[in-house]
N, C-alpha and C positions, 0 to 999 in steps of 0.2 A: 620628447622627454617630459615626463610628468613631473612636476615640484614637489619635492621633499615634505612642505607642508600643506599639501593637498589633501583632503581628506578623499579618499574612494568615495566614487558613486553607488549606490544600492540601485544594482541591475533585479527589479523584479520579473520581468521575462525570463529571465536567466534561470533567475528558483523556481520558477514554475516549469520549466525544460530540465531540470533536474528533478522535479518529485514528478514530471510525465515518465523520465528514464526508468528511474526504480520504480515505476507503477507499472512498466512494462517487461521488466525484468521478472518481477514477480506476478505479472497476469498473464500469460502467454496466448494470445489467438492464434499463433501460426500452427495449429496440431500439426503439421506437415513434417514439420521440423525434428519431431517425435513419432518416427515410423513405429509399422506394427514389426516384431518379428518372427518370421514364417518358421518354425521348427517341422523340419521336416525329415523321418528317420526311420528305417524298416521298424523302430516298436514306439515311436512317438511321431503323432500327427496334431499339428494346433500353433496356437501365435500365442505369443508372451509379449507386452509391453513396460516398459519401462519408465513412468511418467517421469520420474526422477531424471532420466537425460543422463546418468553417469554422474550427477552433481553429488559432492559430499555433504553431512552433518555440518561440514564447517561454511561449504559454499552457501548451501540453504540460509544459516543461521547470516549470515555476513549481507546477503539480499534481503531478508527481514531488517534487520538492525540499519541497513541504508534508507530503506524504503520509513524505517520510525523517523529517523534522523534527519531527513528530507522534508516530512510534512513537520513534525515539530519544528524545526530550526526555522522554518518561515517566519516563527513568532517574534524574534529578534529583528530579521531583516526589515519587516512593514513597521516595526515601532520606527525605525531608522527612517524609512524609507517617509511615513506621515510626519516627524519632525520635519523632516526637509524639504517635505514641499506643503507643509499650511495646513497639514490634516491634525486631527484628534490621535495621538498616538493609544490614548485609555480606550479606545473602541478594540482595539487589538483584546485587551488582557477580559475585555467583557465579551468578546466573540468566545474567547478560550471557557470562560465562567460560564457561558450558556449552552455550551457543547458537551455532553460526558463524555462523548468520543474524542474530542478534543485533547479534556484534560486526563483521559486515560494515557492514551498516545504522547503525551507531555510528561509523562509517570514514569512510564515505559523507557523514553529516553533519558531522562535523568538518571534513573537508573542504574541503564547500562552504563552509561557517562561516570557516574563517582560510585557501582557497585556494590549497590546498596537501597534499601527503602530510606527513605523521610522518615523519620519520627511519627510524625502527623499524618500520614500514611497519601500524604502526597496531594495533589492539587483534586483527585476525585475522590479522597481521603479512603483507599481499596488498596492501597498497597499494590498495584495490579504488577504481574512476572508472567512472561513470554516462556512455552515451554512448547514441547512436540511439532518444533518446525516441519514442515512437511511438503514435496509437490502431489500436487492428487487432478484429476480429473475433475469440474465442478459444472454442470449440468444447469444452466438459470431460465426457466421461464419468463415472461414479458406478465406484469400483473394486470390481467386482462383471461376471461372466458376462450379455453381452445386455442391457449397458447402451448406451442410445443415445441421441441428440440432431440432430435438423436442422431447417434454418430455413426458412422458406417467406415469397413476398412476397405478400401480398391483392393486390385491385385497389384498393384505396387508397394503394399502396406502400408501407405498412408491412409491418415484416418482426414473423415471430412464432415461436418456437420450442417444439417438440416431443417428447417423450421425457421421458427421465427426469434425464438428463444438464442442464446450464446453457449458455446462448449471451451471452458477455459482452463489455462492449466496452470492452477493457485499456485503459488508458494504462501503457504499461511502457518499457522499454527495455534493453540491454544490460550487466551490468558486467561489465569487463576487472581485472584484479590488473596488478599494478606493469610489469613484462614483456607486456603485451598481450593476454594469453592470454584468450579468454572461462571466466570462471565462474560465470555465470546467469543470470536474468532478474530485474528487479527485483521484480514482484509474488511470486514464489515466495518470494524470499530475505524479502519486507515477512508474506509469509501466514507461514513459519514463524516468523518473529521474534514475531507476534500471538500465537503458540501458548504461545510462553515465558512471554512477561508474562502470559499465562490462569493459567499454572501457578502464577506466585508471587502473582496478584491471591486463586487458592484459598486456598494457603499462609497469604495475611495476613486472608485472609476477609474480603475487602471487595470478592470478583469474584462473589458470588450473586447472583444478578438482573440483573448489567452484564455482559453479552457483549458481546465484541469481534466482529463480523461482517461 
């Protein structure tokens, strides 16, 4: 039995196995998973696929909003987490100050949280809103000469990929800043934001062995 006035421990392994989940939720490698399918009809011959999986507007939007929620919220746990055992908790809020990706993703979830922009148009001062969630096909070369990737269906309709490159199947969407304007994609803004918190998890040495992936 745990005592009443015990304060919880901050399991950082733990947050970091929960932003791998919803990183996996919304980046899919298994294309298998996602057969072609064969239409085959005396006046229609050809395959149709589906990347969406059957998933709704709402399912999509709710794997986005996890996946924000997930790498933001870390920001509380490791201030927690450096009080308690002897670290600088202020490296936290100067990882976030030196990431745009960071404090977008931090914008983003405030946001949704109280439903509304900041005044001050938020910690990357863009006002940044999550729109045209989507799953799609995404296609990534290695940045390197004569790298390459494509995908091929068997006659089982599974698709399978080739190269050297990765074939993955996003759930992303668009953000706009306050004015409308697009500035990027979500998964780009979520993968550099992962890179940050790598940085200060080395920092506090408690990121050896836990990669963020």
């Amino acid at each position: 039995m745990i005592p009443t006035n015990s304060a919880p421990q901050i399991d950082i392994p733990a947050r970091l196995r929960r932003i791998n989940a919803a990183v996996h939720r919304t980046r899919v490698t298994d294309l298998a998973r996602f057969p072609v399918r064969v239409i085959n009809t005396p006046m229609v011959r050809g395959v149709h696929h589906d990347f969406g999986g059957g998933a709704s507007p709402e399912d999509l939007m709710n794997d986005a909003s996890s996946l924000i929620e997930n790498v933001a919220s870390l920001r509380d746990h490791l201030k927690k987490w450096a009080k308690d055992n002897g670290r600088d908790p202020k490296k936290v809020d100067e990882t976030i100050q030196c990431s745009p990706d960071l404090r977008v993703i931090m914008d983003l979830w405030e946001s949704d949280k109280h439903g509304g922009d900041r005044r001050d148009g938020g910690l990357s001062k863009r006002s940044p809103r999550l729109a045209s969630v989507d799953r799609a096909l995404r296609l990534r070369t290695q940045p390197k000469k004569n790298s390459w990737v494509t995908l091929q269906a068997g006659l089982d309709g599974r698709l399978r990929s080739f190269g050297d490159g990765t074939a993955t199947l996003d759930t992303s969407g668009t953000v706009y800043d306050g004015n409308g304007n697009v500035i990027g994609d979500l998964q780009e803004f979520v993968t550099r934001a992962i890179s940050a918190w790598e940085c200060l998890l080395v920092t506090y040495e408690i990121g050896r062995g836990l990669s963020i992936n």
